[in-house]
C-alpha positions as CSV (number, residue, x, y, z in Angstrom):
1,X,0.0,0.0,0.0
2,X,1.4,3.0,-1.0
3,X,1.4,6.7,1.5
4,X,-0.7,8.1,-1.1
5,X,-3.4,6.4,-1.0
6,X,-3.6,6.7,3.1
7,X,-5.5,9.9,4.3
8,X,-4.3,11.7,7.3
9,X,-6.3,12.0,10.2
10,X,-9.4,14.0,10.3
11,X,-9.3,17.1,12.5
12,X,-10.0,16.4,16.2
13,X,-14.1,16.0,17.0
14,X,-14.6,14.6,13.5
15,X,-14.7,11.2,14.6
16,X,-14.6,8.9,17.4
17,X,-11.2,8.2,16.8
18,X,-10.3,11.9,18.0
19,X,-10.7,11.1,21.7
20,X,-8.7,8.6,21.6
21,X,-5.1,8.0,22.5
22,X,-4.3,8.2,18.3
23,X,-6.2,10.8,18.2
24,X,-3.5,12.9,20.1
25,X,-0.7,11.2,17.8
26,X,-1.4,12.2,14.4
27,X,1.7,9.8,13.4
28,X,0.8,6.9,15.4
29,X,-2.7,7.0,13.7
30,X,-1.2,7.0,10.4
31,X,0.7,4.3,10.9
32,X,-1.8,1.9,12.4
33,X,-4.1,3.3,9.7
34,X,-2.0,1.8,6.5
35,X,-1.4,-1.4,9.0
36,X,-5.2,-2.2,9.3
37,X,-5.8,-1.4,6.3
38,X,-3.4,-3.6,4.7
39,X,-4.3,-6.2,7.1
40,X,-8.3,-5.8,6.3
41,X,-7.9,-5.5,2.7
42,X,-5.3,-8.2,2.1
43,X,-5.8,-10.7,5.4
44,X,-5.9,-14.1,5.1
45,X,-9.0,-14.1,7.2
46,X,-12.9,-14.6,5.4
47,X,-15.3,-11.4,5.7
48,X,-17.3,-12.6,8.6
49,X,-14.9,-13.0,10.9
50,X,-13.0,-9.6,9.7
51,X,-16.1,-8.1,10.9
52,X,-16.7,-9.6,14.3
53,X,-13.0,-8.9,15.5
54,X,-14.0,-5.1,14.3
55,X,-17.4,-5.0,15.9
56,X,-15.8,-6.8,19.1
57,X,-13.0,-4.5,19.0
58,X,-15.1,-1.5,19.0
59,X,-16.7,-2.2,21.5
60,X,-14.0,-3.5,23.9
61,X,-12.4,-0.1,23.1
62,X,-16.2,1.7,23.3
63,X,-15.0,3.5,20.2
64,X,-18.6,4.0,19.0
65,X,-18.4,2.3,16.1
């Protein structure tokens, strides 16, 4: 994945993410932005279960998502 195609973080309140502890590291986010990304978009792992580690890591973080 190249750095183009990764975003930089929204401005803080523009997303749940901006409370957070990445929210506060604008380089930090960025990087575990293009590693989840790659990982979603080019994991081993079938749909389904991409989806219930997201929903259950949502809410074990409360992220609101």
């Amino acid at each position: 994945m190249s750095a183009a195609r990764v975003r930089p973080p929204k401005a803080r309140g523009a997303d749940p993410i901006s409370a957070s502890v990445l929210g506060h590291q604008p380089e930090a986010l960025l990087a575990f932005m293009k590693l989840y990304g790659r990982l979603w978009s080019h994991g081993i792992l079938d749909q389904s279960s991409k989806e219930m580690a997201r929903i259950r890591n949502a809410r074990t973080l409360d992220c609101g998502i």
